[in-house]
Backbone of each chain as nested JSON, in Angstrom:
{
  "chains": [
    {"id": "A", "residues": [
      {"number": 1, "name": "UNK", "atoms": {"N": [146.661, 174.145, 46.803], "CA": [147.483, 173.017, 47.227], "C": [147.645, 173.057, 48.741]}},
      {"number": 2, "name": "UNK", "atoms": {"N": [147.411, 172.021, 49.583], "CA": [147.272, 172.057, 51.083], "C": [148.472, 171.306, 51.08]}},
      {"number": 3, "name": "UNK", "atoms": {"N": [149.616, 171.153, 52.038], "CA": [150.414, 170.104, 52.765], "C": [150.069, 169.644, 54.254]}},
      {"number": 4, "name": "UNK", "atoms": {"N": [149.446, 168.493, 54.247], "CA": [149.098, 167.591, 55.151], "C": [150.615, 167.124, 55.726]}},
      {"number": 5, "name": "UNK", "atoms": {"N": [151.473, 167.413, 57.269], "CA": [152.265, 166.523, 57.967], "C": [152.019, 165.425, 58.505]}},
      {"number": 6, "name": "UNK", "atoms": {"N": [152.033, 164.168, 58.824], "CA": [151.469, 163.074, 59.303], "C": [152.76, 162.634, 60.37]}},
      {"number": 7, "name": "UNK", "atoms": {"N": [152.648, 162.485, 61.665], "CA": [153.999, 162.309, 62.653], "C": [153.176, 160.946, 62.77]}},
      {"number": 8, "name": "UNK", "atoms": {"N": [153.472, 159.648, 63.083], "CA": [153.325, 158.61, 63.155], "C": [154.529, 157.674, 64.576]}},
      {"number": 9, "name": "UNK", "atoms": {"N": [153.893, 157.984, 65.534], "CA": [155.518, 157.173, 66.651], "C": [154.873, 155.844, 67.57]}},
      {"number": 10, "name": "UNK", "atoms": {"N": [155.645, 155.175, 68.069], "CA": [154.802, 153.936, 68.874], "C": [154.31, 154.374, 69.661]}},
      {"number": 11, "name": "UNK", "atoms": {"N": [153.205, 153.63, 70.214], "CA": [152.74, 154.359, 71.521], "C": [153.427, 153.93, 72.829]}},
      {"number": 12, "name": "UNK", "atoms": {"N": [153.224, 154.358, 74.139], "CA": [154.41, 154.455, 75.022], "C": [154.546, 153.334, 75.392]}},
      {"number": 13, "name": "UNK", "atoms": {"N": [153.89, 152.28, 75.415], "CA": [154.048, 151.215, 75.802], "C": [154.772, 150.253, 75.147]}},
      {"number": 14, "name": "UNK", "atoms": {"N": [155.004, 150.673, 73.818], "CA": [156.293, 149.554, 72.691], "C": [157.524, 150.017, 73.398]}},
      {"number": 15, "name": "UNK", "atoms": {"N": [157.817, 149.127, 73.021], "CA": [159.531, 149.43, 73.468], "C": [160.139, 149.018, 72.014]}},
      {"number": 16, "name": "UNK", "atoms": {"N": [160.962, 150.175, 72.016], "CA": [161.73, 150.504, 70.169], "C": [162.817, 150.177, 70.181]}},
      {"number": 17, "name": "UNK", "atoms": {"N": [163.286, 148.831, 69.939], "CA": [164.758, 148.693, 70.128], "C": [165.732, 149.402, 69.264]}},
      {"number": 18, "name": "UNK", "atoms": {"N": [165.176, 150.361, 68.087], "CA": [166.125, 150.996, 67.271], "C": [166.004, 152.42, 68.011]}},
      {"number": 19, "name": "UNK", "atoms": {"N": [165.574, 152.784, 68.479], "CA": [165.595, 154.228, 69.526], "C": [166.571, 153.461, 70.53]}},
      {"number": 20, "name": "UNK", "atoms": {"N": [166.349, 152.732, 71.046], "CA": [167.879, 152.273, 72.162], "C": [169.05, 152.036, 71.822]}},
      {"number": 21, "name": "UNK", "atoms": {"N": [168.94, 151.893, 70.718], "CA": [170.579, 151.444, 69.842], "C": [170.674, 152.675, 69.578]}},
      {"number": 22, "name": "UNK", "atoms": {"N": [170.175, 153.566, 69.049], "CA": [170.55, 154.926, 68.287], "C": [171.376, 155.74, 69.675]}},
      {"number": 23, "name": "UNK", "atoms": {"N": [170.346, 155.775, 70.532], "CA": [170.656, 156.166, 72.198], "C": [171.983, 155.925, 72.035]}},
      {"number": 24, "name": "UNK", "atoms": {"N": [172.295, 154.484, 73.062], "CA": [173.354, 153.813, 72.913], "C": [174.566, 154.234, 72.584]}},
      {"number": 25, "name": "UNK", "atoms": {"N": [173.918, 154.596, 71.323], "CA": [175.706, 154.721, 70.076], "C": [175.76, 156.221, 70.15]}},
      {"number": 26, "name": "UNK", "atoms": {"N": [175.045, 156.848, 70.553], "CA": [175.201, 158.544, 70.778], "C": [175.716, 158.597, 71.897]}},
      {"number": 27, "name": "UNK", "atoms": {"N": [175.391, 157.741, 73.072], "CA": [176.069, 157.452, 74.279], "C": [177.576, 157.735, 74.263]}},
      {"number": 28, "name": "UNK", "atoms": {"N": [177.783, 156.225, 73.543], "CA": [179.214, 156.247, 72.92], "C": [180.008, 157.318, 72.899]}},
      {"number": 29, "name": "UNK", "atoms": {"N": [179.313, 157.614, 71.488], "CA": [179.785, 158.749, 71.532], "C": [179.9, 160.398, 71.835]}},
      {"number": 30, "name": "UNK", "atoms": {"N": [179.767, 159.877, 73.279], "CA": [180.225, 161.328, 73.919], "C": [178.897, 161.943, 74.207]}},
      {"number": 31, "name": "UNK", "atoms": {"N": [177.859, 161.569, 73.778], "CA": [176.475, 162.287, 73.947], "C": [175.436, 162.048, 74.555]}},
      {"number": 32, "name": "UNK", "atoms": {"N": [175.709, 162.172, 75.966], "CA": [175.197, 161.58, 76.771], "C": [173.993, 162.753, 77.974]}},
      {"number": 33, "name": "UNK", "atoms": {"N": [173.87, 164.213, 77.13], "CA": [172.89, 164.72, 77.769], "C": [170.993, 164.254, 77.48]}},
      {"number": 34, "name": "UNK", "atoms": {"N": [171.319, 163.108, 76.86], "CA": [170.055, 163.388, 75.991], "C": [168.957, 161.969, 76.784]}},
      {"number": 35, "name": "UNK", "atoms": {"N": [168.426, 162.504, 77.513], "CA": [167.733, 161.35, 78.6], "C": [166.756, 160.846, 78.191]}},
      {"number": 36, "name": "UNK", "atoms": {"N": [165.806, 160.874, 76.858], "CA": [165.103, 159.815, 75.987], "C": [164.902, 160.148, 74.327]}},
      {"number": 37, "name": "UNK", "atoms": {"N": [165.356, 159.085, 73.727], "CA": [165.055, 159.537, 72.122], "C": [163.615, 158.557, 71.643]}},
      {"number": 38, "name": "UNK", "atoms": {"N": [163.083, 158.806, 70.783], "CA": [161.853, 158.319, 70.06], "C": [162.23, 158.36, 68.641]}},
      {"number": 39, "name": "UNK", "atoms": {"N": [162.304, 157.496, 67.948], "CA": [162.102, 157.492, 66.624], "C": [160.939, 157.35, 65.892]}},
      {"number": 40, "name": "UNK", "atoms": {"N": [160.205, 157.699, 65.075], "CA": [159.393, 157.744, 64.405], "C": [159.091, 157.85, 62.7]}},
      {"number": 41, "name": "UNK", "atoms": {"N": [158.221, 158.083, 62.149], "CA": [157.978, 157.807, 60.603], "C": [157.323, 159.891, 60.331]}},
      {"number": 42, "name": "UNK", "atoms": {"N": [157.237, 160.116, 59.344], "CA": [156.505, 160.785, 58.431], "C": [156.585, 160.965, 57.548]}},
      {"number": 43, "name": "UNK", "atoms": {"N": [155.1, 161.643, 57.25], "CA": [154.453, 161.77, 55.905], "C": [153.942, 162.959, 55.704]}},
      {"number": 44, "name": "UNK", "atoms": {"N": [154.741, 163.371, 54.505], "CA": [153.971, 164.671, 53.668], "C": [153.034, 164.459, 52.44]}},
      {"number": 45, "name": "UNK", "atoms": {"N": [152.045, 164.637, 52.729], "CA": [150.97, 164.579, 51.304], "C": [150.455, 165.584, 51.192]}},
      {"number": 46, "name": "UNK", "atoms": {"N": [150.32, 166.212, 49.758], "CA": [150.254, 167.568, 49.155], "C": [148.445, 166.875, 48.498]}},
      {"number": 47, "name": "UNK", "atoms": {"N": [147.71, 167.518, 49.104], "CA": [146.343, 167.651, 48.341], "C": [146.047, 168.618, 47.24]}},
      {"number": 48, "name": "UNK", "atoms": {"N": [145.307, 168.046, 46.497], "CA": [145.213, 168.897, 45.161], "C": [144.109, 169.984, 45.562]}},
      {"number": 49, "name": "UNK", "atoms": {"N": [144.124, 170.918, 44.798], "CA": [143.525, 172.283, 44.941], "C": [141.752, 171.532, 44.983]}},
      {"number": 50, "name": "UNK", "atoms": {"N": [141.018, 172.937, 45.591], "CA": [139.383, 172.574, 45.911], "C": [139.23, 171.983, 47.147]}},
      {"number": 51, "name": "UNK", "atoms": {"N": [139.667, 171.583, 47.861], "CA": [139.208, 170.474, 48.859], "C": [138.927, 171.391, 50.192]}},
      {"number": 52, "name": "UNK", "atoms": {"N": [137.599, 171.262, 51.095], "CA": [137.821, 172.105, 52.298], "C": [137.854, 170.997, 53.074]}},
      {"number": 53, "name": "UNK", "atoms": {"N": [138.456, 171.965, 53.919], "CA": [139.417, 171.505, 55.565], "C": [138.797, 170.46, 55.758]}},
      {"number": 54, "name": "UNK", "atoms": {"N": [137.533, 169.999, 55.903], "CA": [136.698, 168.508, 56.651], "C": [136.94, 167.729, 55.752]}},
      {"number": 55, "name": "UNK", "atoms": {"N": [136.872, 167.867, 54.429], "CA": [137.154, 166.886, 53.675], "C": [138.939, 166.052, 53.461]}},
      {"number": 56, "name": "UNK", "atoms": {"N": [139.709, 167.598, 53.913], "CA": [141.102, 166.932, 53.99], "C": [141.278, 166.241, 55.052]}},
      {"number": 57, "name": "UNK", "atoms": {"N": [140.683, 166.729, 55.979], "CA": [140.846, 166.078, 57.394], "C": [140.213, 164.814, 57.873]}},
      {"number": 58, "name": "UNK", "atoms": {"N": [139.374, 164.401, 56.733], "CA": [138.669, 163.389, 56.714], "C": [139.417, 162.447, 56.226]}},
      {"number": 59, "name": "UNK", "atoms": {"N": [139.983, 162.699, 55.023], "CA": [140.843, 161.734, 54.174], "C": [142.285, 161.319, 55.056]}},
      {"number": 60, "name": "UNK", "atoms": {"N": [142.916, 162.989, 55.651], "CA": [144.179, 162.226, 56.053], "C": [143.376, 161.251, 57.938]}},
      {"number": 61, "name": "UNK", "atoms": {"N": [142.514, 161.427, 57.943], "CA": [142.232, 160.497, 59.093], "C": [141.94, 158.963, 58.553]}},
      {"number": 62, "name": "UNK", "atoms": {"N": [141.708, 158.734, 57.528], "CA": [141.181, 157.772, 57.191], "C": [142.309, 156.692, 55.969]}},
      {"number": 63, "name": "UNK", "atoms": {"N": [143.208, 157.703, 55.783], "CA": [144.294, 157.508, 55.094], "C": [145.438, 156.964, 56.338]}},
      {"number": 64, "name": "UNK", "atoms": {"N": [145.367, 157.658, 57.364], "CA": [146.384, 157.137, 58.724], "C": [146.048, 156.051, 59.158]}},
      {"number": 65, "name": "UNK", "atoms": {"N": [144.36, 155.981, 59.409], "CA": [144.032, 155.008, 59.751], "C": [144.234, 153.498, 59.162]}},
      {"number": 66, "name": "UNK", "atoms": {"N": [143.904, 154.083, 58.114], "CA": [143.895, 152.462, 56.964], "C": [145.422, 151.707, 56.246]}},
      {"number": 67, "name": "UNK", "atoms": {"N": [146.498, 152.724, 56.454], "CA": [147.595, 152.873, 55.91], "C": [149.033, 152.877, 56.649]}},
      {"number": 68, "name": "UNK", "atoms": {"N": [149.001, 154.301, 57.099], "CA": [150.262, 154.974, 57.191], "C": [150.575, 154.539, 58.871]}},
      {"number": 69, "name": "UNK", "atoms": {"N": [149.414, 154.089, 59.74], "CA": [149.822, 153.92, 60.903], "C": [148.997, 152.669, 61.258]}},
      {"number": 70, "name": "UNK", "atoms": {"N": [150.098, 151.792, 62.304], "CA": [149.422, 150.583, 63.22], "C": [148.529, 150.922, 64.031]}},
      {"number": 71, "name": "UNK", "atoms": {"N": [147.545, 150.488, 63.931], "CA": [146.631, 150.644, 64.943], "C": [146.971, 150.1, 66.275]}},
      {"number": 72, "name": "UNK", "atoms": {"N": [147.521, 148.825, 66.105], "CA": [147.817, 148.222, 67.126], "C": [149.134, 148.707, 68.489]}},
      {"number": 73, "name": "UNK", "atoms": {"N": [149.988, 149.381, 67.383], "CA": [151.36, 149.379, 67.781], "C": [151.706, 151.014, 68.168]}},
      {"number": 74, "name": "UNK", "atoms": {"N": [150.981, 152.086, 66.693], "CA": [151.203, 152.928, 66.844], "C": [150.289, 154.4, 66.837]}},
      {"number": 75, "name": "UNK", "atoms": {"N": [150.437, 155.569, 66.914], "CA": [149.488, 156.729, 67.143], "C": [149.966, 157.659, 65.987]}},
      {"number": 76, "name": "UNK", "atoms": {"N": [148.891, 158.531, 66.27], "CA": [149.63, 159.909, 64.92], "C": [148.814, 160.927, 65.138]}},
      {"number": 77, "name": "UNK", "atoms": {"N": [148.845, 161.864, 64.879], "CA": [149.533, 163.217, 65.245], "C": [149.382, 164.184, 63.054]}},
      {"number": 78, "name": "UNK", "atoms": {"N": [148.874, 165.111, 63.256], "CA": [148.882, 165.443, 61.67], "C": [149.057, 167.272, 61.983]}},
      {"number": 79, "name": "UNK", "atoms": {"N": [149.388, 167.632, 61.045], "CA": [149.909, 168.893, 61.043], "C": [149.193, 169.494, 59.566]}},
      {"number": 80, "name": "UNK", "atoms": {"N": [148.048, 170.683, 59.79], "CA": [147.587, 170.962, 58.282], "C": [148.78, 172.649, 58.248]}},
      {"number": 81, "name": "UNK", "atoms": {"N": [149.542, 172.221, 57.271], "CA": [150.604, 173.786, 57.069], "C": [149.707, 174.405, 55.752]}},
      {"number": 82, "name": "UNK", "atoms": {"N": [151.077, 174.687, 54.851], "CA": [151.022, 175.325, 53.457], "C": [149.316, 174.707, 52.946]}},
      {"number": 83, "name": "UNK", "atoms": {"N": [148.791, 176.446, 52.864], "CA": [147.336, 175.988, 51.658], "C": [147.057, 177.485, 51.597]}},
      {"number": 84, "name": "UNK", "atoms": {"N": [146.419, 177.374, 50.391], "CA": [146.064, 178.968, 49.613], "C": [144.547, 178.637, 49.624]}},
      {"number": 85, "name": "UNK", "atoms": {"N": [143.901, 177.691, 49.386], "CA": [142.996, 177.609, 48.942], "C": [141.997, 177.302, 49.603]}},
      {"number": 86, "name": "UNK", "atoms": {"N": [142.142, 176.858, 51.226], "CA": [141.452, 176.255, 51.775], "C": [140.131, 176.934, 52.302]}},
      {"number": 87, "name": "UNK", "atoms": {"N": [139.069, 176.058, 51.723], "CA": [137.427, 177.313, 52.049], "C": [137.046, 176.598, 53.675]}}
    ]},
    {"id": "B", "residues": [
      {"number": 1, "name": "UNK", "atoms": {"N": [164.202, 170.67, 81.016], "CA": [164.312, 169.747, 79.687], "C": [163.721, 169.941, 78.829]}},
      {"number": 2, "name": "UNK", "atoms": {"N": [164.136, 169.484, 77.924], "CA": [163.973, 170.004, 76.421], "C": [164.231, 169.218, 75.516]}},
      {"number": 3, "name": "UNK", "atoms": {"N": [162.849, 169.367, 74.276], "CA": [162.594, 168.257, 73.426], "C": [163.089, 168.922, 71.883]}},
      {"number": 4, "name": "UNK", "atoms": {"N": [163.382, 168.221, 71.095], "CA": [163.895, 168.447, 69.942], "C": [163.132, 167.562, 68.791]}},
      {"number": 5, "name": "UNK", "atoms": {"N": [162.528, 168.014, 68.081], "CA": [161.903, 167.209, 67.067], "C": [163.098, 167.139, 65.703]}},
      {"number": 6, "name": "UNK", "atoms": {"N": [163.432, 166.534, 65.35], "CA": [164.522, 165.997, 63.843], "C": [163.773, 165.651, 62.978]}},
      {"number": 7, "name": "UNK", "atoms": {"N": [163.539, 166.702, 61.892], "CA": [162.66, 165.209, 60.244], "C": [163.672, 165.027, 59.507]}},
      {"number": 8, "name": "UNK", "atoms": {"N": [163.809, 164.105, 59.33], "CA": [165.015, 163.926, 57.854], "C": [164.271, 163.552, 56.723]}},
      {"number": 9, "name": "UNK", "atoms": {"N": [164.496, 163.609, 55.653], "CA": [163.608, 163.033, 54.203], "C": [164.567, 163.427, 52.844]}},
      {"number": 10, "name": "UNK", "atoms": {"N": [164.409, 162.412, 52.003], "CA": [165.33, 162.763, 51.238], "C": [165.53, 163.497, 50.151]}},
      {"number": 11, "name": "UNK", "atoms": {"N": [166.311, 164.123, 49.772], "CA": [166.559, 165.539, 48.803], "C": [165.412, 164.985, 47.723]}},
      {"number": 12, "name": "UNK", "atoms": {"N": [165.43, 165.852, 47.2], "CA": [164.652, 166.182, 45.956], "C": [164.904, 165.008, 45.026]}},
      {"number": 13, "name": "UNK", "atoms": {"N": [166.329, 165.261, 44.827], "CA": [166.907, 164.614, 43.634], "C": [166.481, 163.158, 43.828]}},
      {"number": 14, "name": "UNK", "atoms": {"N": [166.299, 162.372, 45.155], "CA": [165.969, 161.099, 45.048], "C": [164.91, 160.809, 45.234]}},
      {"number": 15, "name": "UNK", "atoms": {"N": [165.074, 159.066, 44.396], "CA": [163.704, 158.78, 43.978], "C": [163.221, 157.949, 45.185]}},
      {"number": 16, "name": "UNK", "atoms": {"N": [162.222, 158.316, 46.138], "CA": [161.482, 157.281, 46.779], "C": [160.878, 155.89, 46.542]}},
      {"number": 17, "name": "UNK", "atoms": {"N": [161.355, 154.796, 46.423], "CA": [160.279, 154.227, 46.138], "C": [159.337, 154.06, 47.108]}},
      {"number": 18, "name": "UNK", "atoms": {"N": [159.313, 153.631, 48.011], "CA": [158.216, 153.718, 49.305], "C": [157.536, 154.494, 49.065]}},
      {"number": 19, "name": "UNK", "atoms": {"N": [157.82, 155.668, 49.007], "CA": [156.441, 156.754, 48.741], "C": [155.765, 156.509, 47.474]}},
      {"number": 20, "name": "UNK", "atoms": {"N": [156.483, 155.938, 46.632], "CA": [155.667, 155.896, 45.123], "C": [154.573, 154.596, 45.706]}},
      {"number": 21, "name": "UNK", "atoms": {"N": [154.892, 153.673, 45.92], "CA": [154.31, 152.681, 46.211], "C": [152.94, 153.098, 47.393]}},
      {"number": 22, "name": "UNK", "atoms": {"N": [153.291, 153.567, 48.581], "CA": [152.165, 154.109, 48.684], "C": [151.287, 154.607, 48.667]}},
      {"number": 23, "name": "UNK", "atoms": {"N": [151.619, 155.792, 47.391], "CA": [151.002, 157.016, 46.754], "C": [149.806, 155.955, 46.036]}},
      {"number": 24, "name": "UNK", "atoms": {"N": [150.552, 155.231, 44.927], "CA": [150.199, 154.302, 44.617], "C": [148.538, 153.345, 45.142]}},
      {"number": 25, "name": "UNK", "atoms": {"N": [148.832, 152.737, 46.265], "CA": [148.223, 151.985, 46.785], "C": [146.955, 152.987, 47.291]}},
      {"number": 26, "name": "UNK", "atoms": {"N": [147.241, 154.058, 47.602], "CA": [145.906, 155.069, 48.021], "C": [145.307, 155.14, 47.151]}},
      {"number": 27, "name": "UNK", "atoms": {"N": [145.72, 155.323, 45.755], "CA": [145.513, 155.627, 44.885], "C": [144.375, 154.568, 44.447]}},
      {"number": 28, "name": "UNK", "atoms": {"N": [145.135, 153.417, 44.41], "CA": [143.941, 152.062, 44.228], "C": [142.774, 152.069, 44.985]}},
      {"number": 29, "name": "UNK", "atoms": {"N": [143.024, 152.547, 46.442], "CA": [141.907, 152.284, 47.691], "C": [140.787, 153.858, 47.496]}},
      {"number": 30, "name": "UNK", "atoms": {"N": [141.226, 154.708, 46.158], "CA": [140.24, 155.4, 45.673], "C": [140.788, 157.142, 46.222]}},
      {"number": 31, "name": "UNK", "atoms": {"N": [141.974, 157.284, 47.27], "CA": [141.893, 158.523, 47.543], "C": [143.274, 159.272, 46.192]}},
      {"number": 32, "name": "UNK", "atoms": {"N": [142.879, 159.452, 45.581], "CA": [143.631, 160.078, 44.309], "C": [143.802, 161.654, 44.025]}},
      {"number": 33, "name": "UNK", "atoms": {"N": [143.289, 162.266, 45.459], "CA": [143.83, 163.68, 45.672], "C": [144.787, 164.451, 45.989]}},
      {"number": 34, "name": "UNK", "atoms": {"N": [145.807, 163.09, 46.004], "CA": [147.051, 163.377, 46.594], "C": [148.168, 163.543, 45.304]}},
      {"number": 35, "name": "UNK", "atoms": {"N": [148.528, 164.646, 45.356], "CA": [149.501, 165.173, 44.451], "C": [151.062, 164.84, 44.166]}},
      {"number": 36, "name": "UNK", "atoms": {"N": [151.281, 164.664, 45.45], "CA": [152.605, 164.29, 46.29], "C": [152.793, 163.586, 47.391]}},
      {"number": 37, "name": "UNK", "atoms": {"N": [153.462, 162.776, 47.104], "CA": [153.586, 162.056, 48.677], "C": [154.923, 161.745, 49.455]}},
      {"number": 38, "name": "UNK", "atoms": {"N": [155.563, 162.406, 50.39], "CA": [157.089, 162.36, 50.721], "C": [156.592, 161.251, 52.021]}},
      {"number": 39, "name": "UNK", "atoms": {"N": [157.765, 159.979, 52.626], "CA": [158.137, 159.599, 53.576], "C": [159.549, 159.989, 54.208]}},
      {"number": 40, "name": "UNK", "atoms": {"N": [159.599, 160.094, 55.351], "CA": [160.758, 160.855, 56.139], "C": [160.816, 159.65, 57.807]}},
      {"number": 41, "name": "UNK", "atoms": {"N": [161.764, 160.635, 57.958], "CA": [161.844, 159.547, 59.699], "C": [161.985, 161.201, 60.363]}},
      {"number": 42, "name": "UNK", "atoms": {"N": [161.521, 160.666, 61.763], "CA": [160.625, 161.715, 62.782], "C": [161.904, 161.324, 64.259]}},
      {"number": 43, "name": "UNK", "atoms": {"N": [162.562, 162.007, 64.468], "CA": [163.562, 161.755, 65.799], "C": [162.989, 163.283, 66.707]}},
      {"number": 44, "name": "UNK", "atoms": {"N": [162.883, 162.373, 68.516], "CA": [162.375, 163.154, 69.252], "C": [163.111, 163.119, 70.373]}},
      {"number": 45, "name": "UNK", "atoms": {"N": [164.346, 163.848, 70.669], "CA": [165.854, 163.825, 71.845], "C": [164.795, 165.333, 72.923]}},
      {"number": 46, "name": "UNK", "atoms": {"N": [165.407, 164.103, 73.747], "CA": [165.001, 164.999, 75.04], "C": [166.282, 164.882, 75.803]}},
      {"number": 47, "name": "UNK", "atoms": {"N": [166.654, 166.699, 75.829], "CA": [168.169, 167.125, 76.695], "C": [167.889, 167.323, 77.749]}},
      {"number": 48, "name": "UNK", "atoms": {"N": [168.79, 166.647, 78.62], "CA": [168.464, 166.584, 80.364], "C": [168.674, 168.516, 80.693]}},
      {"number": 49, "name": "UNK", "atoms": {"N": [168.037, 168.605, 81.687], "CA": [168.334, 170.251, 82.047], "C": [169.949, 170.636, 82.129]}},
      {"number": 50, "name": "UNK", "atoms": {"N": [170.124, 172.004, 81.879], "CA": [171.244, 172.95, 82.514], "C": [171.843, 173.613, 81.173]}},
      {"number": 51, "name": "UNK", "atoms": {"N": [171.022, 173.306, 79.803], "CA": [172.059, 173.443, 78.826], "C": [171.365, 174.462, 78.237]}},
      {"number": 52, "name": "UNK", "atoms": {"N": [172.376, 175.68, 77.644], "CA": [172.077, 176.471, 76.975], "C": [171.304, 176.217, 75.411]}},
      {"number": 53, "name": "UNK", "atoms": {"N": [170.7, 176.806, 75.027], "CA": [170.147, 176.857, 73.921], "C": [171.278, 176.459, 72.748]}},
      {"number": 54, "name": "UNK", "atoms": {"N": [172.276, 177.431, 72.971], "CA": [173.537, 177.134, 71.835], "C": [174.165, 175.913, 71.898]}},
      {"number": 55, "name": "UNK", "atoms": {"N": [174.601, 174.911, 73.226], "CA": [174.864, 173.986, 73.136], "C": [174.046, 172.535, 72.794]}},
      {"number": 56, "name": "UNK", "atoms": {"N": [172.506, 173.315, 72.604], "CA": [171.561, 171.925, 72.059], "C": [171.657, 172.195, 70.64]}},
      {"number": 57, "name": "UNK", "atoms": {"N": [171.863, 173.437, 70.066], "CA": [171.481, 173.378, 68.844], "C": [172.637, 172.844, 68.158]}},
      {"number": 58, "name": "UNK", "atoms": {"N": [173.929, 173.074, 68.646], "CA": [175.323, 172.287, 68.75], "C": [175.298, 170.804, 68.235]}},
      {"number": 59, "name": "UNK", "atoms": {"N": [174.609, 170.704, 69.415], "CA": [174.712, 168.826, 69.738], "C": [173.85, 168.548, 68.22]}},
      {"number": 60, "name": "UNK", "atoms": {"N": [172.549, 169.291, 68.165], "CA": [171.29, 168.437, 67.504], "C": [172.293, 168.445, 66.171]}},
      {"number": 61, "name": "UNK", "atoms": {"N": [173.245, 169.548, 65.489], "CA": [173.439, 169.745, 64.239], "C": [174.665, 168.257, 64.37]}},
      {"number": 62, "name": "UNK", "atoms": {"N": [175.129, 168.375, 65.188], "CA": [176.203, 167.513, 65.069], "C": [175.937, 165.59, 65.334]}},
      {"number": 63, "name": "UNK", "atoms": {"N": [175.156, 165.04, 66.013], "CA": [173.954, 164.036, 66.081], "C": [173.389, 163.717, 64.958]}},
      {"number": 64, "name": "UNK", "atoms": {"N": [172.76, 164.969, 64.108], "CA": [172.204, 164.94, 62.88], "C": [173.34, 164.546, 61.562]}},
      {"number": 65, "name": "UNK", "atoms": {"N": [174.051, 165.052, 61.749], "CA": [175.196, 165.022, 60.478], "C": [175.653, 163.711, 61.061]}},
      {"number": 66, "name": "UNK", "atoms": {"N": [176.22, 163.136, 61.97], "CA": [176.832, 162.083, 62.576], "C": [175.973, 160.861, 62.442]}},
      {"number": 67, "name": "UNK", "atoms": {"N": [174.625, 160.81, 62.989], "CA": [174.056, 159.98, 62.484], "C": [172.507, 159.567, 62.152]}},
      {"number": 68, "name": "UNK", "atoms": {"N": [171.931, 160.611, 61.967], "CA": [170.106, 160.188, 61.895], "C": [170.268, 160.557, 60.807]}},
      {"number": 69, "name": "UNK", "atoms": {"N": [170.816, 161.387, 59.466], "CA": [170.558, 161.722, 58.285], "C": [172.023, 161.054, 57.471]}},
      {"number": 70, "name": "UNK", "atoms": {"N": [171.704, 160.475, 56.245], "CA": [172.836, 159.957, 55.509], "C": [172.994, 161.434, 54.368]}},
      {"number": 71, "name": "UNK", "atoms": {"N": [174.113, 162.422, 54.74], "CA": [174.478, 163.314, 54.027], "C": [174.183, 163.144, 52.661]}},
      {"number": 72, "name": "UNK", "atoms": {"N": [174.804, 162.31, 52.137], "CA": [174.668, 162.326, 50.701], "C": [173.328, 162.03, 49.902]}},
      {"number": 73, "name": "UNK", "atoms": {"N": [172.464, 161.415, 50.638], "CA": [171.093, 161.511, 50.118], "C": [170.088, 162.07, 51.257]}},
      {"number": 74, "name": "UNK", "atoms": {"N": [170.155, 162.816, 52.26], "CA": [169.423, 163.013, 53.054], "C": [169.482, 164.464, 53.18]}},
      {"number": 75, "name": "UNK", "atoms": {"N": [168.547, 165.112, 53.874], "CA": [168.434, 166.762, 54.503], "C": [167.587, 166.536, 55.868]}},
      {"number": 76, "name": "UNK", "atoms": {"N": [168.326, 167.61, 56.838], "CA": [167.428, 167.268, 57.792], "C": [167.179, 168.703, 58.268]}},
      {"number": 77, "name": "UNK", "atoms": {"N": [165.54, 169.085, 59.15], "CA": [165.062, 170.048, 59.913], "C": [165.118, 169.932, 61.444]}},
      {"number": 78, "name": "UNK", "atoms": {"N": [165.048, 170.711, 62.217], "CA": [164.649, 170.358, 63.25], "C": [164.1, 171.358, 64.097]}},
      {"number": 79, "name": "UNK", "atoms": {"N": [162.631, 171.228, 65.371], "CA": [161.936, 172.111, 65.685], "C": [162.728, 171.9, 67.56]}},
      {"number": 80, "name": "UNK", "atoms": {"N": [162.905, 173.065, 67.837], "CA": [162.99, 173.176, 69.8], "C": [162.112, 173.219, 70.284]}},
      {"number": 81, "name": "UNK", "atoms": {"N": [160.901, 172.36, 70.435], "CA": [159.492, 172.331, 71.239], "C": [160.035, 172.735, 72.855]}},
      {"number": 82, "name": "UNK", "atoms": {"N": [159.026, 171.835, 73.627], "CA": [159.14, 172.215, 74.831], "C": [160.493, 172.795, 76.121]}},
      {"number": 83, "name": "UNK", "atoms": {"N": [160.541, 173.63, 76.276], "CA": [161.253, 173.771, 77.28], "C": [161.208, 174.714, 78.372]}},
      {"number": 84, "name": "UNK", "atoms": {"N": [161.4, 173.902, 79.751], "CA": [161.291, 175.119, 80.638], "C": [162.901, 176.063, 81.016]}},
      {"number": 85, "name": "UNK", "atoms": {"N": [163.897, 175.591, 80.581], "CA": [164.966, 176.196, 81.332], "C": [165.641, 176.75, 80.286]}},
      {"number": 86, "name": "UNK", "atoms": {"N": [165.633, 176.908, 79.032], "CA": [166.722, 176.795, 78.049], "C": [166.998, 178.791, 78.368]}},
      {"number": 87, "name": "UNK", "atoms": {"N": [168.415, 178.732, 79.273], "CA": [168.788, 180.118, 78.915], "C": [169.414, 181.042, 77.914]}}
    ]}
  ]
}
């Protein structure tokens, strides 16, 4: 069993109006060391046993691509952790 | 300065639908190796310099409980990536 991380965030050029509100209201309240926040999405997908590394890495590229992230809007970033099995 | 990565995602006990639905939809588009599929949200606070290590990890726990994770259905992690000053 492999766990694939998938970080998914806009790229720098969007401007996130829910990262400025979040800001904002942390502002508010009292929390005001924090000089840029980013919000973002992820994804954990657990691959089933057998699969080597090119083939997972193939899928979660092609799975981000087609799916889990905007091409237009946004980037990603993948993390291969937990695997016993990987040849 | 210093960056803080936050995942939140929700406990066990609850049921995603988003993730079912996308699990789902991969599933149709033929990649059916996926065992599991969690969605989460990805927060990335960058603390202006001078602050001790203990007072970010402070802030992040208290930010986190206050407002990027909804306690009662949520859990959250968080990683201390980059930093040059943290004494």
């Amino acid at each position: 069993m492999t766990v694939v991380k998938v970080f998914v965030n806009y790229k720098e050029s969007i401007l996130n109006p829910e990262a400025q509100a979040i800001q904002q209201a942390l502002g508010r309240l009292g929390y005001d060391n924090i000089t840029q926040l980013k919000v973002g999405k992820s994804f954990e997908l657990t691959f089933a046993d057998g699969m080597t590394r090119e083939a997972i890495e193939k899928e979660v590229n092609e799975i981000s691509d087609r799916m889990l992230a905007n091409y237009n809007m946004e980037n990603y970033t993948y993390e291969i952790s937990e695997s016993e099995d990987l040849s």
